[in-house]
LOPASE-822865 format. One record per residue: residue number from 0; x, y, z of N, C-alpha, C, O, CB in turn; chain. Coordinates in pm, whole numbers, plus 50000, padded with zeros to 5 digits. Each point is the difference from the previous one (the first is absolute). Glycine has a CB too. Example, Ala and Ser with C-alpha at 12.3 -4.5 7.8 and 13.67 -1.06 7.14 Angstrom:
2
 num   n.u   n.v   n.w  ca.u  ca.v  ca.w   c.u   c.v   c.w   o.u   o.v   o.w  cb.u  cb.v  cb.w chaine
   0 51319 49431 50780 49911 50119 50000 50090 50120 50000 50104 49998 50066 49707 49885 50059      A
   1 50154 50222 49803 50082 50119 50006 49923 50109 50073 50051 50111 50017 50067 49826 49768      A
end
This chain:
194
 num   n.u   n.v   n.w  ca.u  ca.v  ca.w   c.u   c.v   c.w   o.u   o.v   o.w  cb.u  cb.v  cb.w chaine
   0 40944 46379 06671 49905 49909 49941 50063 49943 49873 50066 50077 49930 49736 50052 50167      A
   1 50184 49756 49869 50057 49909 49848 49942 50057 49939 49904 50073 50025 50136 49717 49995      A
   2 50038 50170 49837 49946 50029 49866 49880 49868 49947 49924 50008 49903 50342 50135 50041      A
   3 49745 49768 50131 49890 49924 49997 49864 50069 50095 49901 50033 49935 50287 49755 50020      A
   4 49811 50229 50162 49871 50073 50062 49979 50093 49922 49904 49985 49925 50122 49980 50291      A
   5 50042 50142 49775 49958 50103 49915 49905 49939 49852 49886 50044 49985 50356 50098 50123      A
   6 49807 49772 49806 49949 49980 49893 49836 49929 50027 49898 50022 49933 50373 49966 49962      A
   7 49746 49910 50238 49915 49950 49993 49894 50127 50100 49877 49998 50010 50262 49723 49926      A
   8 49928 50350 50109 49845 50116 50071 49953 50070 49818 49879 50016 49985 50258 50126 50367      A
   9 49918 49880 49571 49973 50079 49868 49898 49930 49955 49898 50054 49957 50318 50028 49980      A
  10 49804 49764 50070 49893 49935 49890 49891 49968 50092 49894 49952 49961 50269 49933 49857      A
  11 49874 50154 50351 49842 49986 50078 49913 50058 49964 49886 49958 49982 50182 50016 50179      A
  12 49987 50178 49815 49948 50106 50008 49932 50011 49873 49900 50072 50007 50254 50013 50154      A
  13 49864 49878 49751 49972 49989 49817 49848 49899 50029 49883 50029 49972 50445 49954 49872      A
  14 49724 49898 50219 49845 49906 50013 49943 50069 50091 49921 50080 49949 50133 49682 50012      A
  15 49949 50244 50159 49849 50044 50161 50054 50167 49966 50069 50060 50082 49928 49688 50223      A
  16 49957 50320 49551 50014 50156 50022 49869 50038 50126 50015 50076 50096 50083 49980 49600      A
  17 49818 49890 50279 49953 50030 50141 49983 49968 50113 49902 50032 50067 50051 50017 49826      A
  18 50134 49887 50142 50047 49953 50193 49992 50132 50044 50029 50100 49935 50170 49690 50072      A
  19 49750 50204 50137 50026 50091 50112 50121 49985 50083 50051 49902 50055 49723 50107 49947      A
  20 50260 50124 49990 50157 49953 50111 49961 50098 50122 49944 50107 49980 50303 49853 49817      A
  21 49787 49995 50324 49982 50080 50120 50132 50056 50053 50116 49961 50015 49685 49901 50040      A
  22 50127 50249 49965 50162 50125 49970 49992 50031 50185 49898 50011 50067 50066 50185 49595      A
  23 50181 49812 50386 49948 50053 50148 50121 50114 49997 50098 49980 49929 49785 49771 50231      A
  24 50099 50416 49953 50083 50057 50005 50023 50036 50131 49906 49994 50080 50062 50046 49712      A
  25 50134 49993 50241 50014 50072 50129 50067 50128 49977 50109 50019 49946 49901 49772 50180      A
  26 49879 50323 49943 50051 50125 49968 49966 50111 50098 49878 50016 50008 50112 49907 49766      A
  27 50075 50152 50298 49941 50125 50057 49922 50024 49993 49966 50008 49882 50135 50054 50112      A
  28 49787 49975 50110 49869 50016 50058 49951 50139 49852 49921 50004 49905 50140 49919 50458      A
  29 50018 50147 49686 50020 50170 49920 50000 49952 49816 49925 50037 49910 50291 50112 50334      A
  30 49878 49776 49757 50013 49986 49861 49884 49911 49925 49952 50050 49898 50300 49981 50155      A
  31 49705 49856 49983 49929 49908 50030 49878 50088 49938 49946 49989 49889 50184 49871 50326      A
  32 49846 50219 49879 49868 50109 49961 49985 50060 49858 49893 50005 49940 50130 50069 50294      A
  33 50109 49978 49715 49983 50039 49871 50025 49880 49890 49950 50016 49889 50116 50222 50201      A
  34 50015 49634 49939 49999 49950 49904 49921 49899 49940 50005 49941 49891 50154 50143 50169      A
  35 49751 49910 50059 49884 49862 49993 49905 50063 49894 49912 49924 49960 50080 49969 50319      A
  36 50010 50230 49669 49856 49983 49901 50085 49980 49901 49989 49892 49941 49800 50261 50129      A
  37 50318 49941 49885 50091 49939 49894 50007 49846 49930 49978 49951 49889 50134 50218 50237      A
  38 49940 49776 50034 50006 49871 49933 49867 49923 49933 49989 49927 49902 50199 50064 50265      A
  39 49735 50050 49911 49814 49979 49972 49997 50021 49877 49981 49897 49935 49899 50194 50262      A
  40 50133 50011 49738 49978 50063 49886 50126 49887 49876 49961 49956 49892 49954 50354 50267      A
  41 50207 49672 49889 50062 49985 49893 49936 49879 50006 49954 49984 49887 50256 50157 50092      A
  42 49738 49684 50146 50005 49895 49934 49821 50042 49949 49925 49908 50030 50306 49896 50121      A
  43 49703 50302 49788 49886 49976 49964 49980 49890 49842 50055 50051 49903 49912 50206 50250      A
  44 49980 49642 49827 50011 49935 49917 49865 50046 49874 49897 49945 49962 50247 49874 50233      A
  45 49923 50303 49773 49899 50057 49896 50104 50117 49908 50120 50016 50022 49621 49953 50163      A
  46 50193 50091 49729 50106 50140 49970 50007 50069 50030 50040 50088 49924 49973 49905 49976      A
  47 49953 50049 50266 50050 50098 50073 50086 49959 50047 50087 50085 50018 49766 50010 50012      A
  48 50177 49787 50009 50142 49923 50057 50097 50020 49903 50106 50056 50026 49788 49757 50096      A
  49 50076 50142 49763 50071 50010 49871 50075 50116 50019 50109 50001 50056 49727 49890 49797      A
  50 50097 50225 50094 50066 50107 49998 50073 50074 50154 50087 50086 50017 49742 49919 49761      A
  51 50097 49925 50302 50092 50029 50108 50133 49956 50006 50089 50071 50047 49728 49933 50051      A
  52 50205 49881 49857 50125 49908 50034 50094 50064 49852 50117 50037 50000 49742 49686 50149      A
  53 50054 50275 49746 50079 50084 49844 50071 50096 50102 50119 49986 50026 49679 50024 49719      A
  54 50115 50100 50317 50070 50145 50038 50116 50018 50101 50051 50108 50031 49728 49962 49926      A
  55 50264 49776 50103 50106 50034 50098 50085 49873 49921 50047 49924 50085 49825 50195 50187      A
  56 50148 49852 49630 50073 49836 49943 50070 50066 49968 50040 49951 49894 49841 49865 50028      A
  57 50202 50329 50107 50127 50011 49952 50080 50022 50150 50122 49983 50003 49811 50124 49729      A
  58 50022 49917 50343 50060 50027 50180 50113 49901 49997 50117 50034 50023 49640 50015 50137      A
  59 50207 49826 49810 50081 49915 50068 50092 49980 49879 50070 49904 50033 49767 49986 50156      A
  60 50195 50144 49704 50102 50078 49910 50090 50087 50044 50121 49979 49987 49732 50004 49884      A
  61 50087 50154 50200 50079 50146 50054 50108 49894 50102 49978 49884 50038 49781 50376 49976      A
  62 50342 49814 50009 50091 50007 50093 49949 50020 50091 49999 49920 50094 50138 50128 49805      A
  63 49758 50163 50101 49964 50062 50149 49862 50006 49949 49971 49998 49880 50245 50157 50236      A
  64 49708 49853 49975 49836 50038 49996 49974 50154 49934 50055 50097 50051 49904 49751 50190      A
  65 49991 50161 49691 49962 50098 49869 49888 50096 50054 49883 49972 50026 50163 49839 49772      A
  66 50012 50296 50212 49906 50159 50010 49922 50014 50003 49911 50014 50084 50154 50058 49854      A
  67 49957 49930 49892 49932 50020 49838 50063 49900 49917 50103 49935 50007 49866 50323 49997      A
  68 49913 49755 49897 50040 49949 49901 49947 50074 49856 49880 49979 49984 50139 49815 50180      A
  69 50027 50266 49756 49974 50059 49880 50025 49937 49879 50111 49962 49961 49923 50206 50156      A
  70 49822 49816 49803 50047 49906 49865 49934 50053 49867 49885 50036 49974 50130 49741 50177      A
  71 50081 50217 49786 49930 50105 49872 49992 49868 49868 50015 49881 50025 50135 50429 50047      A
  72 49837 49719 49853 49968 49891 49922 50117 49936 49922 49986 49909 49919 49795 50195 50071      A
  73 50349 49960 50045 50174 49899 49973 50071 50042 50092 50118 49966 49993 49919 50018 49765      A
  74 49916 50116 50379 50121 50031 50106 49902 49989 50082 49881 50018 49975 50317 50134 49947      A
  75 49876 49803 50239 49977 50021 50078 50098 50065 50123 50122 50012 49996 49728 49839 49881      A
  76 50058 50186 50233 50127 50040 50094 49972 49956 50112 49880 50010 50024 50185 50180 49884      A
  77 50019 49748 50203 49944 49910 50124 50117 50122 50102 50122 50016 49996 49808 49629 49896      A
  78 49975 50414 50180 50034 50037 50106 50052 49915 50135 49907 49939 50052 49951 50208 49829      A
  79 50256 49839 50178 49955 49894 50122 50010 50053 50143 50059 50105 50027 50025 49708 49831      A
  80 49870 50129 50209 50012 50026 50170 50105 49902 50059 50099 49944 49952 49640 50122 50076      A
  81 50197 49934 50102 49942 50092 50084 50042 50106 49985 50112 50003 49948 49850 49870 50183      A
  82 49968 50272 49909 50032 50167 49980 50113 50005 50136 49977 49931 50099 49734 50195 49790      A
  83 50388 49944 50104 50101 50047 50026 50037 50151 50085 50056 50084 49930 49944 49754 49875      A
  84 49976 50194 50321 50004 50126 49997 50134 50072 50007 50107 49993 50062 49682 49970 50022      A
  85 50157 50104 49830 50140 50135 49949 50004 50167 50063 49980 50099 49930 49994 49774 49810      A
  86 50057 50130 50408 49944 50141 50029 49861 49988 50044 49944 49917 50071 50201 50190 49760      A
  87 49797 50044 50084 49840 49972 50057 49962 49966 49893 49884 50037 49984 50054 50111 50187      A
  88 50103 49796 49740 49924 49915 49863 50032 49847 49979 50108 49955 50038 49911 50266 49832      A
  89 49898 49708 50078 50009 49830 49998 50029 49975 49839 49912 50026 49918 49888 49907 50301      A
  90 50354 50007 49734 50050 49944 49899 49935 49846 50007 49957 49934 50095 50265 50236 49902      A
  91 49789 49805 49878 49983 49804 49937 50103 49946 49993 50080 50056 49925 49763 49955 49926      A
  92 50186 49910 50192 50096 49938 50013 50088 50003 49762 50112 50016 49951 49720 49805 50389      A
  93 50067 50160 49618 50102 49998 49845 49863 50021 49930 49888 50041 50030 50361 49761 49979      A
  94 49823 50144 49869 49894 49977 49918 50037 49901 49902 50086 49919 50036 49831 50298 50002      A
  95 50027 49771 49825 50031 49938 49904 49897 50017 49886 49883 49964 50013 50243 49897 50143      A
  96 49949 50221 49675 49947 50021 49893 49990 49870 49925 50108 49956 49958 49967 50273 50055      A
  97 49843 49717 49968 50013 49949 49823 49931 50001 49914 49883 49965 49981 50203 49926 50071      A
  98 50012 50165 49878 49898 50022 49799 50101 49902 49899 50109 49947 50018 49807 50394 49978      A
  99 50005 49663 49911 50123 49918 49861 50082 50058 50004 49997 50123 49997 49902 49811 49837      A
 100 50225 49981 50177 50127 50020 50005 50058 50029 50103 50119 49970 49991 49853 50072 49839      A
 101 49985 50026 50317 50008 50089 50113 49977 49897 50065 49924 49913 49957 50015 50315 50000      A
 102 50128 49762 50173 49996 49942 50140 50080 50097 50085 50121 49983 49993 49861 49768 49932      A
 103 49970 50359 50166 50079 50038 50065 49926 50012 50122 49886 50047 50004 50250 50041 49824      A
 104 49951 49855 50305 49986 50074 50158 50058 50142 49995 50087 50054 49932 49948 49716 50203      A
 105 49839 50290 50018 50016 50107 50004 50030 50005 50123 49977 49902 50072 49911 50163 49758      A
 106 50167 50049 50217 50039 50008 50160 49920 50076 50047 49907 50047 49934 50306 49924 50063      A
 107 49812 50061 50146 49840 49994 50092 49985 50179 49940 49896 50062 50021 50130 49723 50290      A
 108 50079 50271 49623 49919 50174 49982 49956 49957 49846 49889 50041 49967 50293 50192 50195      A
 109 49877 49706 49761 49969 50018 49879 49845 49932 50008 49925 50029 49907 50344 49975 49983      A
 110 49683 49916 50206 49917 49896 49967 49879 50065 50097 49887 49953 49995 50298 49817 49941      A
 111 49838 50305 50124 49951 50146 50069 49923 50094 49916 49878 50013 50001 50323 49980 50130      A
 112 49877 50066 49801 49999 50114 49883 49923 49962 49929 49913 50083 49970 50278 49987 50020      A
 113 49797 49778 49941 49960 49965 49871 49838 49924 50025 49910 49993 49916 50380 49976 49988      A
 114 49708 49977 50247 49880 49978 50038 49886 50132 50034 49883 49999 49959 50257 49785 50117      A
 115 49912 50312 49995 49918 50153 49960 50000 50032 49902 49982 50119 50024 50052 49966 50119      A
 116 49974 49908 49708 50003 50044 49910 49904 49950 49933 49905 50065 49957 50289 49986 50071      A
 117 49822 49829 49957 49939 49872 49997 49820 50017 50051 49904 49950 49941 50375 49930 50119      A
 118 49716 50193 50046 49890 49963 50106 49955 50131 49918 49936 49962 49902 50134 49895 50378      A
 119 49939 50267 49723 50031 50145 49971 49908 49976 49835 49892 50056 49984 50412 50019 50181      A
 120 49756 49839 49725 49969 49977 49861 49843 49910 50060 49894 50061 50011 50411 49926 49824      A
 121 49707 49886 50192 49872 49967 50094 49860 50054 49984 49897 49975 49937 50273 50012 50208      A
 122 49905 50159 50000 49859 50123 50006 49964 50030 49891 49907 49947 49940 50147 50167 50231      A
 123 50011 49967 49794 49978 50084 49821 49954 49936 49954 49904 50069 49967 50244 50035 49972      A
 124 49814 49717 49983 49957 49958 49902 49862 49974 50097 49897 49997 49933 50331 49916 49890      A
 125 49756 50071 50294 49863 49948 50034 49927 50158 50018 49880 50005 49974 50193 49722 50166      A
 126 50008 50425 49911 49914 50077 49981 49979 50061 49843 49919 50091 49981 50128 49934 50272      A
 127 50012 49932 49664 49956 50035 49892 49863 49928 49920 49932 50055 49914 50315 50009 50101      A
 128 49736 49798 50042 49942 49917 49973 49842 50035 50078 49890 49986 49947 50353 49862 50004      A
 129 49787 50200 50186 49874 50034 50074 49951 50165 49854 49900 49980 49930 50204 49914 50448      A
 130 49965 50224 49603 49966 50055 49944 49929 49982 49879 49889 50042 49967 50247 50018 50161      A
 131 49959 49857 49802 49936 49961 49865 49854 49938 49988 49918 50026 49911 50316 49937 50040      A
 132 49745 49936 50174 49866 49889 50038 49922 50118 50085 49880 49974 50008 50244 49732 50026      A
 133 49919 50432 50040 49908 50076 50050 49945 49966 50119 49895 50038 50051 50075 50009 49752      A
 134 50133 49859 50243 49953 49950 50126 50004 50025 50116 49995 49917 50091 50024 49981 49808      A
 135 49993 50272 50116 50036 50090 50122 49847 49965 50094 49892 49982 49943 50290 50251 49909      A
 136 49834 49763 50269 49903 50061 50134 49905 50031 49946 49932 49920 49936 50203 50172 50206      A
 137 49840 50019 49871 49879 50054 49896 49928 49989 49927 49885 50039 50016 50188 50019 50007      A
 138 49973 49877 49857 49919 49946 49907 49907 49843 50099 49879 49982 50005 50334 50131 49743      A
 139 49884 49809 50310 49985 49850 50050 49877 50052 50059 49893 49946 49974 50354 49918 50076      A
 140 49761 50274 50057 49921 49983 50086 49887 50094 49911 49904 49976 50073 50264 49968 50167      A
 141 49771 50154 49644 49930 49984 49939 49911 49936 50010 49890 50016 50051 50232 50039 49882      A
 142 49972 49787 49964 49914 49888 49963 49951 49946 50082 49891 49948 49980 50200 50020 49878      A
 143 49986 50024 50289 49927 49941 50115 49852 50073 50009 49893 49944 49973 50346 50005 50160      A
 144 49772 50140 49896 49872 50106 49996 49886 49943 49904 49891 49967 50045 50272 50249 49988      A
 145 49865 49778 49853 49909 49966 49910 49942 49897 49993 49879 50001 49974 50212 50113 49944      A
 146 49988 49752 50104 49956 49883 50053 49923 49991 50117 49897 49933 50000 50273 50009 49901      A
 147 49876 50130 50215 49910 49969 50114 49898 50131 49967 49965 50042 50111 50223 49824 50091      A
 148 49765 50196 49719 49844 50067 49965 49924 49899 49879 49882 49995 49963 50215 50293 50081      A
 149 50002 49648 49920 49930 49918 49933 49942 49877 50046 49895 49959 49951 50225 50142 49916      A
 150 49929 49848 50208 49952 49900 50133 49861 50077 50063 49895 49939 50020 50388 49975 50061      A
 151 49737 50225 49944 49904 50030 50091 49870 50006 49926 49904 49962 50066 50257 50155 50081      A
 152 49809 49929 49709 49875 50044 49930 49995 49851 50020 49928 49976 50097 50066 50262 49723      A
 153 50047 49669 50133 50027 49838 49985 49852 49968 50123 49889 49953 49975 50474 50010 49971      A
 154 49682 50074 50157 49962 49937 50169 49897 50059 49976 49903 49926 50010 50283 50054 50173      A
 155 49787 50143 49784 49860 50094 50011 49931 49949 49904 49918 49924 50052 50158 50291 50024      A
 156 49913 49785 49812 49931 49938 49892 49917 49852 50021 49889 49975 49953 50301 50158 49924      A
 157 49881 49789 50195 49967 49900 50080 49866 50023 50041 49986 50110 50052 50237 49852 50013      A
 158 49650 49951 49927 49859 50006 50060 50029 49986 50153 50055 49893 50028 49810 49998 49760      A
 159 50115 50176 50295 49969 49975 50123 49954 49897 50070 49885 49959 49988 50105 50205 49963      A
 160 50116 49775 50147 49940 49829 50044 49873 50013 50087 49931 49898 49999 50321 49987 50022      A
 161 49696 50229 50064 49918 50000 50092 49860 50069 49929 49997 50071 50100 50209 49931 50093      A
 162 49705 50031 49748 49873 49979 49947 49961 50176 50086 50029 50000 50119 49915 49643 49854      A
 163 50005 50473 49978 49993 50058 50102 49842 49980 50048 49942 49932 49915 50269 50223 50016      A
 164 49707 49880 50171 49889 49980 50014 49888 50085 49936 49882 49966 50015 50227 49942 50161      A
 165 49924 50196 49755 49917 50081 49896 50016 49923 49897 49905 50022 49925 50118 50202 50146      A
 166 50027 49719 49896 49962 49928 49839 50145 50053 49935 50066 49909 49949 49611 50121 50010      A
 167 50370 50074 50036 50128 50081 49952 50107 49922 50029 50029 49952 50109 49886 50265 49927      A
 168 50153 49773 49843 50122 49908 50003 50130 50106 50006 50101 49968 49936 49774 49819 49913      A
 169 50124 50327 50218 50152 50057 49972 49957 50074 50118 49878 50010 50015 50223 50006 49708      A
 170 49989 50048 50379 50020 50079 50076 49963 50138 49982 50053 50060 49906 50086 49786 50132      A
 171 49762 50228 50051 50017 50140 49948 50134 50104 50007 50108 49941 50009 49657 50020 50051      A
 172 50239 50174 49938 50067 50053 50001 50100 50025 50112 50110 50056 50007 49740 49979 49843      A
 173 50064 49896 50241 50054 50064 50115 50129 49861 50037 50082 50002 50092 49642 50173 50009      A
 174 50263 49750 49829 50029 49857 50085 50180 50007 49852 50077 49906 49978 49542 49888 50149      A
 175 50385 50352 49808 50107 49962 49915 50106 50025 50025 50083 49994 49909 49808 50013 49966      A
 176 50147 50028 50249 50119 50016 50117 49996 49878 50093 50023 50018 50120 49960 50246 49887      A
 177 49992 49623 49948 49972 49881 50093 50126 49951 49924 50026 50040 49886 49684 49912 50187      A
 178 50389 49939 50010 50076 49928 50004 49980 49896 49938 49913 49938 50061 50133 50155 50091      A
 179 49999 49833 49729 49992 49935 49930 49844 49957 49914 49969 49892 49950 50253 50077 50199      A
 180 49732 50108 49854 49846 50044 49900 49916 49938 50085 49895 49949 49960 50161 50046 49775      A
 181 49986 50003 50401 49868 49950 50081 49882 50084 50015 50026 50117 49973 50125 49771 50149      A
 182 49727 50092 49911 49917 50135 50028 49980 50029 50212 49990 49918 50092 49831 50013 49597      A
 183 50182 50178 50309 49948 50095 50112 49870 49883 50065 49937 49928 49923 50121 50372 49932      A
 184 49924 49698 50261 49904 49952 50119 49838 50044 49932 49903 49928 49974 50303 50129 50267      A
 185 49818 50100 49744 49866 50015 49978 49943 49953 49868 49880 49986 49978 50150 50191 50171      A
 186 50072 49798 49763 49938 49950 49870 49997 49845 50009 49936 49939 49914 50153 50267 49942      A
 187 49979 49721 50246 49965 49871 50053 49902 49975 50018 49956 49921 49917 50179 50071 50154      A
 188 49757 50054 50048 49899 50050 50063 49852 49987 49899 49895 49938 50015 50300 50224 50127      A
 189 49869 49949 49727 49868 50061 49943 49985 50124 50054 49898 50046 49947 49991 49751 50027      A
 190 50149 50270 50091 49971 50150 49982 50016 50064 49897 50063 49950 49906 49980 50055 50268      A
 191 49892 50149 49818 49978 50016 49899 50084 50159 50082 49944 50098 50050 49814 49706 49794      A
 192 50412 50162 50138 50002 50085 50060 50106 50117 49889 50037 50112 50034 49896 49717 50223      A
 193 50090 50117 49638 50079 50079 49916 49928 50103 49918 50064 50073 49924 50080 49742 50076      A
end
């Protein structure tokens, strides 16, 4: 393509930022299947698209399609693929560090080693984090508990939609093993059977 088309698609694109372009693909039935919501998702024209399209705008940067990716707030580390099998265990094809000053590839054990370690530091800070916030099983399901008895006095407390025919607005005793604070037949009725 010229350096004239090129310039003049730049300044299309600057005036009609919002033209529709119709995109067509041809792709494996199999593949097709997983990548059609993807693509769904990345042209969404909102900030879920946004950040969809932010979270893969470095792919077409990499050399190889990326693992992982680990980013700390001046290093990162890009694991890449496709995985590799080694024996009965699967290597990454490399890797690559960078911090200030640092640029280094890693080879498929070093980049191995340093991605379990990596993953390993990970656990530890999120189970330390569940400890500290107390956010074990137990407690969750507690609170679940407490919430759904609190729902339930909630439902019971509630006046009764059906009127009973004695004049009595609450169920007798007998009707307090009834399924959702309904009353018993005979206290439907008017018997006077409790």
């Amino acid at each position: 393509m010229s350096i004239f088309r090129r310039a003049i698609d730049r300044l299309t694109n600057r005036l009609w930022a919002g033209r529709k372009v119709t995109l067509r693909f041809t792709a494996d039935y199999r593949i097709a299947g997983f990548t059609l919501p993807l693509i769904e998702r990345l042209l969404l024209d909102n900030d879920d698209g946004e950040t969809y399209r932010c979270s893969i705008a470095q792919w077409t940067l990499n050399e190889r399609p990326s693992l992982h990716i680990y980013r700390g707030e001046l290093s990162s580390l890009r694991i890449d693929g496709p995985l590799q099998k080694a024996g009965v265990s699967y290597l990454p094809l490399g890797g690559l560090i960078e911090a200030p000053g640092v640029t280094a590839h890693l080879n498929p054990v070093e980049a191995h080693q340093l991605d379990e370690r990596v993953q390993k530091a990970i656990e530890q800070t999120i189970l330390h984090w569940i400890i500290e916030h107390g956010l074990y099983r137990r407690k969750a399901d507690r609170e679940a508990r407490i919430i759904i008895a609190r729902w339930v006095a909630d439902q019971f407390a509630k006046p009764m939609a059906d009127a009973l025919p004695n004049g009595s607005d609450r169920p007798c005793d007998c009707c307090s093993g009834e399924l959702g604070g309904s009353i018993c037949d005979g206290c439907r009725e008017g018997s006077d059977h409790a």
